[in-house]
MARPANU-627011 format. One record per atom (N, C-alpha, C): atom name; x, y, z; residue in one letter. Coordinates in steps of 0.02 Angstrom, whole numbers, padded with zeros to 5 digits. Layout:
BEGIN
  atom      px      py      pz  res
    CA       X       Y       Z    a
...
***
This chain:
BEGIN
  atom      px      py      pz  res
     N   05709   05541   05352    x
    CA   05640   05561   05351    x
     C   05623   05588   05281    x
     N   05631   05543   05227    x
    CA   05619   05551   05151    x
     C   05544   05570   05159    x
     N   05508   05616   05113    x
    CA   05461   05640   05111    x
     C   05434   05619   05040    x
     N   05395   05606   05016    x
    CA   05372   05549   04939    x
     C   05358   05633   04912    x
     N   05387   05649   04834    x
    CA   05384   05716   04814    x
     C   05416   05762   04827    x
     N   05457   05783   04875    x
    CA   05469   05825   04931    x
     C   05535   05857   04887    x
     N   05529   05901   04883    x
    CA   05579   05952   04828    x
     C   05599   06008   04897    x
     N   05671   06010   04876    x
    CA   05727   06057   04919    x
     C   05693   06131   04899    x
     N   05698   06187   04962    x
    CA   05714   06248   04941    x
     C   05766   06256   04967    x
     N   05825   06289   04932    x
    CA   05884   06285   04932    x
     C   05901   06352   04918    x
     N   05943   06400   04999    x
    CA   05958   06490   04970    x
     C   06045   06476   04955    x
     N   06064   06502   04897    x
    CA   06134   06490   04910    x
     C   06161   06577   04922    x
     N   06217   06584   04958    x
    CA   06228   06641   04964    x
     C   06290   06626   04940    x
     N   06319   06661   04874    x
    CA   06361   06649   04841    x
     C   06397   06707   04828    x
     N   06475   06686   04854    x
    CA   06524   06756   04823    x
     C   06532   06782   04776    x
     N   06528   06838   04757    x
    CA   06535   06881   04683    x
     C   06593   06869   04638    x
     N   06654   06868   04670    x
    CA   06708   06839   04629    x
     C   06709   06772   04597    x
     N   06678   06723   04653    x
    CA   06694   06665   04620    x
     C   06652   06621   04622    x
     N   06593   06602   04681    x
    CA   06557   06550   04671    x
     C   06510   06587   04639    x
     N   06494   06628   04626    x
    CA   06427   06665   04605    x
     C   06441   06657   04503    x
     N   06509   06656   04497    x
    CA   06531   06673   04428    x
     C   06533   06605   04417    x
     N   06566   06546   04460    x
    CA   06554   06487   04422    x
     C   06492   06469   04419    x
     N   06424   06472   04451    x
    CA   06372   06472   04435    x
     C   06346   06481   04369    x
     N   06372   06541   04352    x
    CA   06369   06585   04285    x
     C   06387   06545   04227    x
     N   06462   06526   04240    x
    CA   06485   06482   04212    x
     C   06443   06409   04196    x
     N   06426   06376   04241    x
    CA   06392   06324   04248    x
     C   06328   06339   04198    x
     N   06294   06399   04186    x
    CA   06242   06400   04155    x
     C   06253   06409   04083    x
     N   06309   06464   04067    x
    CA   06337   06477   04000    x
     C   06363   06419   03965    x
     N   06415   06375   04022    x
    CA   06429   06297   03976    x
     C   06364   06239   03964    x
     N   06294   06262   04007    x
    CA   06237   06204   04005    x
     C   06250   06156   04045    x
     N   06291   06155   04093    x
    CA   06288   06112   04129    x
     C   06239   06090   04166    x
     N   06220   06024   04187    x
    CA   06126   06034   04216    x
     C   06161   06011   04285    x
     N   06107   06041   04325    x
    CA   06111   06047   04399    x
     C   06045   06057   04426    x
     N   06003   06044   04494    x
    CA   05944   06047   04490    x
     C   05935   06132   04521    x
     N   05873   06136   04487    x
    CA   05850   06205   04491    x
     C   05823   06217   04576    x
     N   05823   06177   04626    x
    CA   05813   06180   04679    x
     C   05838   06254   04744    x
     N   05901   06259   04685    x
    CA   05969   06328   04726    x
     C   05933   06392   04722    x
     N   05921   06428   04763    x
    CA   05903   06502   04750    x
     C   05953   06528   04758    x
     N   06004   06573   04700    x
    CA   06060   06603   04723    x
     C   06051   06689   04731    x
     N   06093   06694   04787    x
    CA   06099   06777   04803    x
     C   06149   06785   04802    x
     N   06161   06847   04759    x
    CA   06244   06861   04757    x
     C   06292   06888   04801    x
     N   06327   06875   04841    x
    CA   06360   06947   04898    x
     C   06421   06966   04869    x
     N   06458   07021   04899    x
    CA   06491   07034   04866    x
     C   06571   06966   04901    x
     N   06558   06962   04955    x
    CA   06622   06925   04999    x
     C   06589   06883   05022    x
     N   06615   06817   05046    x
    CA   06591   06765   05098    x
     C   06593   06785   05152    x
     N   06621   06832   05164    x
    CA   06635   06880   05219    x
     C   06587   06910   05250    x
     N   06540   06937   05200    x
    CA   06519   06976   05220    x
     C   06423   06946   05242    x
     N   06428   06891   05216    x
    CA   06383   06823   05259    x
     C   06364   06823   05333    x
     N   06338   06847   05373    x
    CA   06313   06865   05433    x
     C   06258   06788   05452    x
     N   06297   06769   05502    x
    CA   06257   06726   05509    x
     C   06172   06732   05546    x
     N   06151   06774   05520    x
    CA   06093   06814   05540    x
     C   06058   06810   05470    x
     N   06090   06811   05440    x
    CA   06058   06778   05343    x
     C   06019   06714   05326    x
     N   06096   06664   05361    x
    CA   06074   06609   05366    x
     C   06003   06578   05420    x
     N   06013   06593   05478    x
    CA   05974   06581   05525    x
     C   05889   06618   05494    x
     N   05895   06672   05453    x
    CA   05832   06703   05426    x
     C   05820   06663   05360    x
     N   05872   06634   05323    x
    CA   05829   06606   05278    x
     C   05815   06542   05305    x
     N   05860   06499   05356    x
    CA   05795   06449   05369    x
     C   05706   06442   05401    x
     N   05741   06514   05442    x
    CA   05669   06534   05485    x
     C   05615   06537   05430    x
     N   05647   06573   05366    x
    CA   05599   06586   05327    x
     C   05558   06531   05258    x
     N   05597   06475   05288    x
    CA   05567   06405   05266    x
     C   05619   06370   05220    x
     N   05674   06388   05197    x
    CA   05741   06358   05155    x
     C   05746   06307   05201    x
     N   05748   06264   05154    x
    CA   05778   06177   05185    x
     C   05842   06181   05176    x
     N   05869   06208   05149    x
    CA   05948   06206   05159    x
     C   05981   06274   05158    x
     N   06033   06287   05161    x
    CA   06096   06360   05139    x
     C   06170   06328   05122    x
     N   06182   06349   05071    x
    CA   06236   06340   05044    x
     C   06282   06404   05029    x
     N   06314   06403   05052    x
    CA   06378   06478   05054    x
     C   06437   06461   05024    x
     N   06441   06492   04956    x
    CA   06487   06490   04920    x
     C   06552   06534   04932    x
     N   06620   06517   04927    x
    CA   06655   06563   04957    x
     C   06742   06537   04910    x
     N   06770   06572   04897    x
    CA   06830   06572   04853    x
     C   06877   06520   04914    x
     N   06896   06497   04876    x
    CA   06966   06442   04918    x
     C   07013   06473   04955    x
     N   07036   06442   05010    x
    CA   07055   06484   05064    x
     C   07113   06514   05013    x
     N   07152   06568   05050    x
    CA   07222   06596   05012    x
     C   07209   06647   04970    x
     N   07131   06634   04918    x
    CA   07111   06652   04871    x
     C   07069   06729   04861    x
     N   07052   06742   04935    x
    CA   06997   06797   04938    x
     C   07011   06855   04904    x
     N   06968   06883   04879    x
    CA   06982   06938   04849    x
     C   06989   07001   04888    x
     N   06956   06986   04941    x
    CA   06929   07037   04997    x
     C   07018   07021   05058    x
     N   07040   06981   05025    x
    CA   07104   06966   05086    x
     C   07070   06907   05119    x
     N   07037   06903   05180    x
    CA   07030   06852   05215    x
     C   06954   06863   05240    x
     N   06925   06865   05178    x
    CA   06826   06883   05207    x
     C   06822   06803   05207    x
     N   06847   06762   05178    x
    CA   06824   06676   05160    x
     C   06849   06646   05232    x
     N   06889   06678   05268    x
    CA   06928   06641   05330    x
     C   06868   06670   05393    x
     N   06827   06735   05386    x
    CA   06773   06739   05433    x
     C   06724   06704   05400    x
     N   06711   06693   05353    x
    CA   06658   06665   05326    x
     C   06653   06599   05367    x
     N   06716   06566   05371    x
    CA   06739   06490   05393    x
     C   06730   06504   05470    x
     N   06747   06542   05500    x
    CA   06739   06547   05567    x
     C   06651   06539   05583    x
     N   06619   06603   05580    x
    CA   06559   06610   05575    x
     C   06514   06560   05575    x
     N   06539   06497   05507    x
    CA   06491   06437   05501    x
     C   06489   06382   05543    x
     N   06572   06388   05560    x
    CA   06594   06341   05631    x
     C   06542   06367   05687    x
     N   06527   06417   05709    x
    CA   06484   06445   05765    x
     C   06414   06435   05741    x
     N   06402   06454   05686    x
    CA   06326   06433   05686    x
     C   06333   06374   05680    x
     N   06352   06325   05656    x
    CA   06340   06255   05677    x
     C   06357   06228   05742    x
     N   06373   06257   05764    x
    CA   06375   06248   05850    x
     C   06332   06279   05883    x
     N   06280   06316   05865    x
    CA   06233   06345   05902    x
     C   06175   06282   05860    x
     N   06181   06295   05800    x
    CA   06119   06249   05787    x
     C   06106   06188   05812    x
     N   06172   06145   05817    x
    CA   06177   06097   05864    x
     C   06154   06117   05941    x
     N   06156   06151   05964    x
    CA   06136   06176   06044    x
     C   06071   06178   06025    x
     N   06043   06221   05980    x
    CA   05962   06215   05981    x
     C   05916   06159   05958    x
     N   05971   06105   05925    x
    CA   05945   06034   05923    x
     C   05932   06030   05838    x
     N   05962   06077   05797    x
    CA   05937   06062   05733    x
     C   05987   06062   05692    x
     N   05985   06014   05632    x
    CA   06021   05962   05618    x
     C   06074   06026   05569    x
     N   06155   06032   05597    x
    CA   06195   06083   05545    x
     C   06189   06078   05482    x
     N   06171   06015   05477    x
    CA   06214   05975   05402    x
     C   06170   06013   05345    x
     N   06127   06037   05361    x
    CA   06088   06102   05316    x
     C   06101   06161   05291    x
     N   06167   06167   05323    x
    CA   06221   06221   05332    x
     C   06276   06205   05267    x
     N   06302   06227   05234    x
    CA   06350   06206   05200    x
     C   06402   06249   05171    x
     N   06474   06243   05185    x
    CA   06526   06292   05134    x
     C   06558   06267   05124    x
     N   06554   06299   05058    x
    CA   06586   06263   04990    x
     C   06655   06305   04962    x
     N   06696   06292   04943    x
    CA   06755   06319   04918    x
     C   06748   06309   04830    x
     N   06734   06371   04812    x
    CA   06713   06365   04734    x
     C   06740   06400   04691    x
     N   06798   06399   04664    x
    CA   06827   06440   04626    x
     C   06780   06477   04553    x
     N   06773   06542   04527    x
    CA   06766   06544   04473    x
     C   06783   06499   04392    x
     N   06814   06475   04394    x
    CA   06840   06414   04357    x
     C   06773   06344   04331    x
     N   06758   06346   04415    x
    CA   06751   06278   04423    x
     C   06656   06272   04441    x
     N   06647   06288   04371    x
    CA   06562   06263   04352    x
     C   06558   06211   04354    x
     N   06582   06160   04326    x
    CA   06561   06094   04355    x
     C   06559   06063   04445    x
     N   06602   06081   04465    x
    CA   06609   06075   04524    x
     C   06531   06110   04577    x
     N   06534   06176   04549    x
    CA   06471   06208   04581    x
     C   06414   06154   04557    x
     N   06397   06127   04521    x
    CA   06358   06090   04471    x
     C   06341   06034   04526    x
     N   06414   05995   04519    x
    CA   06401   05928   04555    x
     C   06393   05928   04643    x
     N   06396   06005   04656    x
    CA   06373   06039   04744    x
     C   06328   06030   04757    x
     N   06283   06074   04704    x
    CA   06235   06096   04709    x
     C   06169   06002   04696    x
     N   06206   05966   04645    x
    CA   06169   05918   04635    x
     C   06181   05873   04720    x
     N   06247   05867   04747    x
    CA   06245   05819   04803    x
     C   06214   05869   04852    x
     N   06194   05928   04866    x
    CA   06192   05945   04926    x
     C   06101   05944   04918    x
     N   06081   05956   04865    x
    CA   05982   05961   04855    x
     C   05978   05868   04840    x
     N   06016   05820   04859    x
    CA   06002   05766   04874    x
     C   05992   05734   04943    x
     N   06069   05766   04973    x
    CA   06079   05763   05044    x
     C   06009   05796   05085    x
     N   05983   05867   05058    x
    CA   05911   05890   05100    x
     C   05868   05858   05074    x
     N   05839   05821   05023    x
    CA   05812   05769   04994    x
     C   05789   05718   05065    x
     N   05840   05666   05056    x
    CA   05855   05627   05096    x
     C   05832   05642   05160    x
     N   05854   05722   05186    x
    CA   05849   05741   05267    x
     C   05773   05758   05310    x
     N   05725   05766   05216    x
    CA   05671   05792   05225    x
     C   05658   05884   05228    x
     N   05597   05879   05243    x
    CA   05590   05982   05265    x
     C   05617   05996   05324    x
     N   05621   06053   05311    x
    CA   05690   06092   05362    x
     C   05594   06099   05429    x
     N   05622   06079   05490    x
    CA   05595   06045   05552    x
     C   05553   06127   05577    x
     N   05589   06154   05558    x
    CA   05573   06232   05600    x
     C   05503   06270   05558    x
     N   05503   06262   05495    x
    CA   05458   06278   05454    x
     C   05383   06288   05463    x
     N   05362   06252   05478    x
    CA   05309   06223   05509    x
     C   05286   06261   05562    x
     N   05322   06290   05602    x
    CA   05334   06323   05672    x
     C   05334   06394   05653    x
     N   05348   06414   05583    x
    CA   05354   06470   05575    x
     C   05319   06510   05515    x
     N   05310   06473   05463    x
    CA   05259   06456   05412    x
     C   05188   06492   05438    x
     N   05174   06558   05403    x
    CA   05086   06576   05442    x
     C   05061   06546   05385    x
***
């Protein structure tokens, strides 16, 4: 359901250690990526409530992207392993309420790896591209 014009809003909720810093990275090396991502910093993937997510789509984001350090890697110990749980359940509820997960996304992003955040952020504001506006919007939008 391609929309002619139709530009992503995109919240990323990005970990402080590492996807939030390769971001950083990504901007300090110039790497281009589309400006579509709204990033918020947290401090853990952990600490990601899926009550974030579910509010920024309510609140009209066509997509969420949750950045979170590679498993093994957490700084927090194992905030990236609830993070992983958490998204498994909300995409199983979103599926129950009939709306499409794949809007949902976690990413394993090391500090390191700005390009990588780069080429995420470019396939995933293609993939909501492609998917159209997030369905609920509309419904909630005054």
């Amino acid at each position: 359901m391609q929309e002619e014009g139709f530009e992503p809003n995109i919240v990323g909720l990005l970990c402080h250690w590492c996807t939030y810093t390769a971001a950083d990275l990504a901007g300090t090396t110039r790497t281009q990526y589309p400006t579509n991502i709204r990033p918020i910093q947290t401090m853990c993937s952990g600490m990601v409530d899926s009550v974030y997510v579910l509010w920024a789509l309510l609140g009209g984001a066509d997509g969420v992207m949750i950045g979170a350090c590679h498993p093994a890697d957490c700084h927090y110990v194992s905030g990236n392993y609830k993070c992983r749980r958490r998204t498994a359940i909300l995409k199983s509820i979103l599926n129950t309420l009939g709306l499409e997960d794949d809007r949902v996304w976690l990413c394993w992003i090391s500090a390191a790896e700005g390009k990588l955040f780069a080429n995420t952020v470019a396939k995933f504001t293609e993939a909501i591209r492609k998917q159209g506006p997030n369905p609920i919007k509309k419904y909630w939008s005054a």
